[in-house]
ZATOR-327990 format. One record per residue: x, y, z of N, C-alpha, C in turn. Coordinates in steps of 0.1 Angstrom, whole numbers, plus 5000, padded with zeros to 4 digits. Layout:
N
XYZXYZXYZ...
% end
This chain:
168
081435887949080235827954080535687958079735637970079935507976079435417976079235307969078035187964078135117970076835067977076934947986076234857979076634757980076334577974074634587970074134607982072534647973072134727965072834827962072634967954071734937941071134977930070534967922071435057913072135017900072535087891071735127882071735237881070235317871071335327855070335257840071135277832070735377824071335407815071235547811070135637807069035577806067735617802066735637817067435597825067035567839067635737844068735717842069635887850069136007842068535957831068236067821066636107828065736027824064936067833064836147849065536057858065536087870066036227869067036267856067636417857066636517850065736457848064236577838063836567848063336457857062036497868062536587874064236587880064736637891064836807892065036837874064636977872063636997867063337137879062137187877061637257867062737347856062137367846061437217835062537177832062037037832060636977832060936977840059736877847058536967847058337107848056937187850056537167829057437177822057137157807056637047806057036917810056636777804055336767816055236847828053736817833052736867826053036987821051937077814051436997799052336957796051936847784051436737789052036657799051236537803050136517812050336597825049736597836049736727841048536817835048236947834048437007853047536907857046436937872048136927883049236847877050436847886050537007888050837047875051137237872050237277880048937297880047837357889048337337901048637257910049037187920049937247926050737267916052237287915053237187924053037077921054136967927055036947918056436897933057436937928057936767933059036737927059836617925060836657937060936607950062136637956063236577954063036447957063736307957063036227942064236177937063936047932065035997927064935847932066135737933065835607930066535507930066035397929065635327942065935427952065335337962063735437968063735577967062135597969062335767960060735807964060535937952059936027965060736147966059336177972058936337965057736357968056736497959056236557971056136717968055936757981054736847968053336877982052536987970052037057987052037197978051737297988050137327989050437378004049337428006048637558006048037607993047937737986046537777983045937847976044337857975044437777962045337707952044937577944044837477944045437477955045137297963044037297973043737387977042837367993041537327987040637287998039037267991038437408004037437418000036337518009036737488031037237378031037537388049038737418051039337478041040837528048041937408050041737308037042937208037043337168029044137088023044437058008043636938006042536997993041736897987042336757985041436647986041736517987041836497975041836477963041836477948043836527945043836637955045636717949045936577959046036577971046736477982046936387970045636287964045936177953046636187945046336277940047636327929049136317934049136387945050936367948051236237953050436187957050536027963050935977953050235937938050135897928051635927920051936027917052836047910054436047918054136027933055435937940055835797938054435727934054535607930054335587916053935647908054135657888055735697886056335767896057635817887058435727891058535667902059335557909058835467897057935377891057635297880058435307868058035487863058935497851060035517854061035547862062535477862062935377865061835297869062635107868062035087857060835127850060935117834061735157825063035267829063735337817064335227808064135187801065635137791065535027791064134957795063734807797063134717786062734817780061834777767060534807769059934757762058034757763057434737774056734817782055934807795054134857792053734807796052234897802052334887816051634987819051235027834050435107833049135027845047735097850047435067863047135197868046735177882045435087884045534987894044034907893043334867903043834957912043134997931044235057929043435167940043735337953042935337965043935347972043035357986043835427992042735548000043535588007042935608025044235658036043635708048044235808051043235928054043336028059043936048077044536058078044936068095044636198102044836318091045336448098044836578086044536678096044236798080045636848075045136868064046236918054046237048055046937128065046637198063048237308060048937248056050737308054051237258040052737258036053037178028052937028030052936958027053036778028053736728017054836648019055436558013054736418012054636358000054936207999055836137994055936028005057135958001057035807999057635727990057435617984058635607982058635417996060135397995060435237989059835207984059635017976060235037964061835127961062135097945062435007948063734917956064134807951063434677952062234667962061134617954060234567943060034747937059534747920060734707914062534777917063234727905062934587904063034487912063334377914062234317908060934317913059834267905059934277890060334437884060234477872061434367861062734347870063634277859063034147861062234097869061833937870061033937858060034027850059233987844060033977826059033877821059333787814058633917801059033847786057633947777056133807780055333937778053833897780053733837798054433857807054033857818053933977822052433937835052234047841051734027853052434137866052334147878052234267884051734267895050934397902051834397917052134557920052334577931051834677936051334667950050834837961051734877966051834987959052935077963052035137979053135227985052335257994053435407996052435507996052835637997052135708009053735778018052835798027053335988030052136048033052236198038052636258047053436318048054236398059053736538062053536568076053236768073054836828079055236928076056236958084056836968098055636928102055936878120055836748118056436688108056836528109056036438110054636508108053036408114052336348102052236238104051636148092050436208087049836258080048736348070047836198067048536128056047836048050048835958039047635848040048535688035047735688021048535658012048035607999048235447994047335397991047335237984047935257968048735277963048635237948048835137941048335077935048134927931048634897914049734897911050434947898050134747890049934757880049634637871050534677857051734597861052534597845052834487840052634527825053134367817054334417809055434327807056234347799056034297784056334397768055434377761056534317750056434277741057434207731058034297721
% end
């Protein structure tokens, strides 16, 4: 493997994770315990790195709403959890963190009506902000996740607005 000067070194708690999300058995066990409605959804982790995450969720009769497109609630969902997982691996192995989303916004461009990817590409960003904080500081970033359809056509933009403090 070939590191370039800006690379982000993920430490051990960091690879360990990134290696649960990455597999799917994995990863469908700790949704169903944490984040049931991912399972319903059935989103999948494609990518995740320290430089972005992306989730892709299908378009099936448990995502769709009544017009024949993927409900806006699943779309949030996968938005959301491109920018939560990217968080908890610049959080691995840092110590004490909180994090809560504290604004979402989103724009719809296009119907959903295929698979859609979201992708969230500001890790080194969040890493960077994340090792700056101090204990009992705390700072906020908008993440920004954006939706892909398989013909490459932007779906939809997500705001995620993450608030972490580092804790003692």
């Amino acid at each position: 493997m070939n590191i370039t000067k800006n690379e982000i070194q993920l430490n051990a708690q960091a690879l360990d994770y990134q290696r649960k999300m990455s597999n799917p058995f994995i990863f469908w066990f700790a949704m169903l315990a944490k984040l049931p409605s991912a399972v319903f959804w059935r989103l999948r982790v494609k990518q995740l790195n320290a430089e972005k995450c992306q989730v892709t969720i299908p378009y099936f009769w448990r995502s769709q709403n009544p017009f024949r497109s993927i409900y806006f609630a699943a779309l949030a969902g996968a938005a959301e959890l491109s920018t939560g997982a990217l968080c908890q691996l610049a959080l691995a192995g840092k110590g004490k963190f909180s994090m809560l989303v504290v604004d979402f916004r989103a724009e719809y461009h296009k119907k959903a009506d295929q698979k859609i990817s979201f992708t969230c590409e500001q890790g080194s960003e969040l890493f960077s902000l994340i090792d700056s904080l101090e204990v009992n500081d705390t700072a906020q970033l908008t993440m920004i996740s954006t939706g892909m359809n398989q013909n490459g056509e932007m779906v939809a933009r997500f705001y995620v607005t993450w608030s972490f403090k580092r804790k003692a």
